[in-house]
N, C-alpha and C positions, 0 to 999 in steps of 0.2 A: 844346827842352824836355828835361826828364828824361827818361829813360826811367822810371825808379821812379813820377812822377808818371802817365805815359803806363799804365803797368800800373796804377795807381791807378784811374784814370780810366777804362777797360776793363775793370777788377772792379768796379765801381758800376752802370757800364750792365750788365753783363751782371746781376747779383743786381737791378737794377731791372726788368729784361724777366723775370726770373726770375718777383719777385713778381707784375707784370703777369698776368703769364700763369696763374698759379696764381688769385689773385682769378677771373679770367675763366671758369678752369675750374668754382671751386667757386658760380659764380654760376648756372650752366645749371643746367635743372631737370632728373633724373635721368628717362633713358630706362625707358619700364616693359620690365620681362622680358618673356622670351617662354617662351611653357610649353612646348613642345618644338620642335624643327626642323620640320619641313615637308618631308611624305614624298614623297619620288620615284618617281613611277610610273613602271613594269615595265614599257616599251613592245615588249619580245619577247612572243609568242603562247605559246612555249613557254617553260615554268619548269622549270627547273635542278633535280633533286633535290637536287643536291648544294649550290647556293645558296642553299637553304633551308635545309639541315643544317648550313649555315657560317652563317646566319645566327643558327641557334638557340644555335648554340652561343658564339658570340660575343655573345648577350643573358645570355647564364648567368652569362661572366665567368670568374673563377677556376677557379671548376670544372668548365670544359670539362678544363682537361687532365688529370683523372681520371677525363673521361667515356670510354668506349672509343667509344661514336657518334660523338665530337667527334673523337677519337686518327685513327679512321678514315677520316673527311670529311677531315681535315688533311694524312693523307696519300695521299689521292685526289687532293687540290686539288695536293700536290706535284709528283705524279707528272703530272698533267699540265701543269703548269706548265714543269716542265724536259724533259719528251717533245723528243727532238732536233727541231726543225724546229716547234715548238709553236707555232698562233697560236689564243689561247685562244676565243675566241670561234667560229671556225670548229671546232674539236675537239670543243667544248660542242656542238655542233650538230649533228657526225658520229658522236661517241659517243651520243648520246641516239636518234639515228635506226637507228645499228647497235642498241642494245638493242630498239629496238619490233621490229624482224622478226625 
């Protein structure tokens, strides 16, 4: 065989699974939205000041970064993020219990 024919014949199948496929897509009946995510419960006992100030500030949007609440939480969350030897979750835990006494 040719090869011209051979590529011939490999561009048709392929634009025919193409169409295929596309008919198939646009025949399913569209999923309905969903009106927002589905919230994940906080399974620690203790809440984070500070993860609630990142939260707030991250629902704001843009204008955190000329909140100083948000400037401040950001670089709180910094600081302890790169703290040499940092495993955040146990830090959250010893910082929170060093401020209560």
């Amino acid at each position: 065989m040719d090869t011209k024919l051979l590529a011939r014949i490999g561009a048709i199948i392929f634009v025919a699974i193409a169409i295929t496929m596309t008919a198939i897509e646009m025949s399913r009946a569209p999923e309905p939205a969903r009106e927002e995510p589905a919230a994940v419960a906080d399974s620690s006992e203790t809440v984070d000041p500070l993860l609630i100030e990142l939260r707030r500030c991250q629902s704001i949007g843009a204008a955190g970064a000329s909140d100083s609440d948000c400037l401040r939480a950001w670089a709180e969350n910094r600081r302890r993020f790169l703290a040499p030897g940092a495993r955040p979750a146990a830090r959250i835990a010893e910082d929170a219990s060093a401020q209560e006494n």
